[in-house]
VMD Tcl script that draws the C-alpha trace (Angstrom):
set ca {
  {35.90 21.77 22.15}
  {35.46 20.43 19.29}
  {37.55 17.30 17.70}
  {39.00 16.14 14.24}
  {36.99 13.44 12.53}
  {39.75 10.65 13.29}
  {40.20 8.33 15.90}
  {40.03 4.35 17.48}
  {37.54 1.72 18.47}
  {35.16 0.53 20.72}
  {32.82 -0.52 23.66}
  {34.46 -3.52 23.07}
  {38.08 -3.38 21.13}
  {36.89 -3.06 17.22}
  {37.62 -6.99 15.84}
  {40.12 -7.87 12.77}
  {37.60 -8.90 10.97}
  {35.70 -4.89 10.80}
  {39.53 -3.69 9.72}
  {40.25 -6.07 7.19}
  {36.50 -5.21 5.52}
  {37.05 -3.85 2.09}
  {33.61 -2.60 1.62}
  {31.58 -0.23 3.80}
  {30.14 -2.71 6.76}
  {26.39 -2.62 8.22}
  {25.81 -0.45 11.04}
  {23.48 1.26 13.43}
  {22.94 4.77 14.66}
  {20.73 6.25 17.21}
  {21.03 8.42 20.21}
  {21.42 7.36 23.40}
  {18.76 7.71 26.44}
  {20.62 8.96 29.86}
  {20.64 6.22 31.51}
  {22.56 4.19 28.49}
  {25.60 6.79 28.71}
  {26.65 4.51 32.19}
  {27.00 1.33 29.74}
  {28.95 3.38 26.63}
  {31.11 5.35 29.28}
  {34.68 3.09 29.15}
  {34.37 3.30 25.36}
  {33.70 6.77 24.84}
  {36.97 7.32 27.50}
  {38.86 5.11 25.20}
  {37.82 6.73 22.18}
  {38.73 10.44 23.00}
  {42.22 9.10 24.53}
  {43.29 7.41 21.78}
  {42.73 10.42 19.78}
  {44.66 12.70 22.19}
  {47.50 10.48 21.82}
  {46.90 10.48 18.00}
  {46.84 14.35 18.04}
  {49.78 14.98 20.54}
  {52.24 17.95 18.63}
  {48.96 18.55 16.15}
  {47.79 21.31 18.50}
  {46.20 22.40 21.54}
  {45.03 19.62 23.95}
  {44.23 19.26 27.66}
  {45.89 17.52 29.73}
  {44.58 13.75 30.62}
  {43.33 15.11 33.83}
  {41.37 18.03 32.36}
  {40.63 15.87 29.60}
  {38.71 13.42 32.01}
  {36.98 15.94 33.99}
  {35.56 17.18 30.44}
  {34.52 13.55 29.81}
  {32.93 13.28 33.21}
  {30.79 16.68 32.11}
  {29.87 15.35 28.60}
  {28.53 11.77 30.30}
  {26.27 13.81 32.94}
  {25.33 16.60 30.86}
  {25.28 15.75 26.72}
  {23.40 14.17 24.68}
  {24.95 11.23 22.57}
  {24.58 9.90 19.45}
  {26.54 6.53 18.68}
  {27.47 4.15 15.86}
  {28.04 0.43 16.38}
  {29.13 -1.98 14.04}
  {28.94 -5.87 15.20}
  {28.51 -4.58 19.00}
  {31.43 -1.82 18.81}
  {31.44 1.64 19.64}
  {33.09 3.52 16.54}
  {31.69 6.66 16.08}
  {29.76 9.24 18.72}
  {29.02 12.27 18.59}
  {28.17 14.65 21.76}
  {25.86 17.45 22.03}
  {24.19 20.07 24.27}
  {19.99 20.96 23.87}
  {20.20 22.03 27.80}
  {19.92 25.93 26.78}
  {16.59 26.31 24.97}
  {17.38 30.11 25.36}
  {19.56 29.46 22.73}
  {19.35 29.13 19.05}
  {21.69 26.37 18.21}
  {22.46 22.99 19.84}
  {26.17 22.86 20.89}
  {28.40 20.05 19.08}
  {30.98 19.36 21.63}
  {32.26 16.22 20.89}
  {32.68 14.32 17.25}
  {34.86 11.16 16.32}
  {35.18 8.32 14.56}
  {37.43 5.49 14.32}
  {39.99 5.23 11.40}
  {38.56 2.11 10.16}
  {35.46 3.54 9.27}
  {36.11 6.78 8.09}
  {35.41 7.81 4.29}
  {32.15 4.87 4.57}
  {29.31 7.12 4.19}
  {28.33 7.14 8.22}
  {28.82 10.43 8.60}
  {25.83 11.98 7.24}
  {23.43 9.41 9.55}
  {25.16 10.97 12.51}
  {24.70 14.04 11.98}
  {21.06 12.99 11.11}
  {20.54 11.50 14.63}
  {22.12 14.21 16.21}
  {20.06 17.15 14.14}
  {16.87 15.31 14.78}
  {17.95 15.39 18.33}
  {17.95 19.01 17.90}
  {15.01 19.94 16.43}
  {13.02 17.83 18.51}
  {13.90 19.84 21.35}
  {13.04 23.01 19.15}
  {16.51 23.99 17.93}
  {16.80 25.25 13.92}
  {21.05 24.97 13.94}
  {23.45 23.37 15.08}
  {26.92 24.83 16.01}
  {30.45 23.75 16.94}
  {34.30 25.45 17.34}
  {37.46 24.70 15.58}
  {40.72 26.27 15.55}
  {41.08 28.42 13.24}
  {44.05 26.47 11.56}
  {42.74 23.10 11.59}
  {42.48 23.41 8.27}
  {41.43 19.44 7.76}
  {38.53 19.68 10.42}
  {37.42 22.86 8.88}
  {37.59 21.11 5.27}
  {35.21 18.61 6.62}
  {32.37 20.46 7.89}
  {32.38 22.38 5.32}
  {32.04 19.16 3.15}
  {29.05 18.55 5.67}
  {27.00 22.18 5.10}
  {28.86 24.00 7.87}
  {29.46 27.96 7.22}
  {31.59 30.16 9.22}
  {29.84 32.04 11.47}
  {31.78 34.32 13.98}
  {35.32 33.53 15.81}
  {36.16 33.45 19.56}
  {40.45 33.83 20.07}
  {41.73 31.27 17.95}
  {38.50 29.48 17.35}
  {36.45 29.02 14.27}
  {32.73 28.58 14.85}
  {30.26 26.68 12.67}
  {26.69 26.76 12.06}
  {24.42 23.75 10.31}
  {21.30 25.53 9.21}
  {18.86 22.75 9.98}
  {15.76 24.03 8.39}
  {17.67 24.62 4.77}
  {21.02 23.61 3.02}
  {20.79 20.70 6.14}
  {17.48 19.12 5.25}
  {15.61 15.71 7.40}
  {13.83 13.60 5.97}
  {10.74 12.59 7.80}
  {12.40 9.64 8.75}
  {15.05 11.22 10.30}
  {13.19 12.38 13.16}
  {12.57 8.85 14.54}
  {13.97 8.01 17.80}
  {14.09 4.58 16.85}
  {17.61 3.42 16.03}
  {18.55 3.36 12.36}
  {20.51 0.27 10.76}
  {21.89 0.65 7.49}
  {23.43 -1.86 5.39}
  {26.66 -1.89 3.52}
  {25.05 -0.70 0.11}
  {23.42 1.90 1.52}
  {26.14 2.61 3.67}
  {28.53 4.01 0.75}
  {26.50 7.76 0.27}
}
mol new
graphics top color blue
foreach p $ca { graphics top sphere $p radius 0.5 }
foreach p [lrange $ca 0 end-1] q [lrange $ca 1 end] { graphics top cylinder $p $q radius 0.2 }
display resetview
């Protein structure tokens, strides 16, 4: 399952001050280790809920129960890369390197808040999370769309996603991670990585 790039705040609730910023604020990205998804766990809820209710009559979507048991599974068994601005949760991105029989890391999970959409964090996310990847000896990464989410589809496509098979109404997409997708040494820290608002704007 794989989300629209849209969505609300948190950790904490994002602050007036983040919303009423005109230009692209400062902000941090990394992955998180296991035992940090506890601590990020009530966000990340938040997060995917408020997008549920943002997406009700959009398409298909579990129920909240369903929806929570999914959560539960992503927490235990994903890996997570976040962005915080000022302290806040407001972007993550979930992923699965738990099948090294396979060729791609799984993107289940991918949202960020409205406020900070369109601010150039997108491509540092996917960074973290292809670094992720290849560290654990993956060359793509891979997600699923439906096949008439035409806006979602736009945007990984915008991002070096290509088409690359279809399961019932779903789209997949492949990131080529050794080509089109290139890291820059740098990218493969596990460090986090802060960026400031003029880099912030690519």
């Amino acid at each position: 399952m794989t989300l629209k790039l849209s969505s609300t705040p948190f950790l904490r609730a994002v602050p007036g001050s983040l919303r009423a910023r005109a230009a692209s604020p400062a902000f941090s990205v990394r992955v998180l280790a296991p035992r940090e998804h506890a601590l990020y766990a009530d966000a990340l809820r938040r997060l995917t809920h408020e997008e549920q209710a943002r997406q009700q009559g959009e398409g298909e979507w579990m129920q909240a129960a369903d929806l929570d048991a999914y959560l539960n599974e992503v927490l235990e068994h994903a890996e997570i890369a976040v962005i915080t601005v000022d302290g806040c949760l407001v972007g993550f991105c979930a992923f699965y390197t738990d099948d090294p029989g396979q060729p791609s890391a799984f993107i289940t999970l991918f949202l960020l808040a409205p406020e900070i959409r369109r601010r150039g964090m997108v491509r540092p996310l996917l960074e973290a999370t292809a670094a992720a990847a290849v560290a654990k000896g993956f060359g793509s990464l891979t997600l699923r769309v439906r096949h008439k989410d035409w806006q979602a589809i736009r945007f990984y496509l915008r991002q070096g996603f290509r088409e690359s098979g279809r399961h019932g109404h779903e789209l997949e997409m492949r990131l080529d991670l050794t080509g089109a997708f290139s890291l820059a040494a740098g990218s493969l820290s596990a460090e986090p990585r802060h960026y400031s608002a003029r880099c912030a704007g690519r």
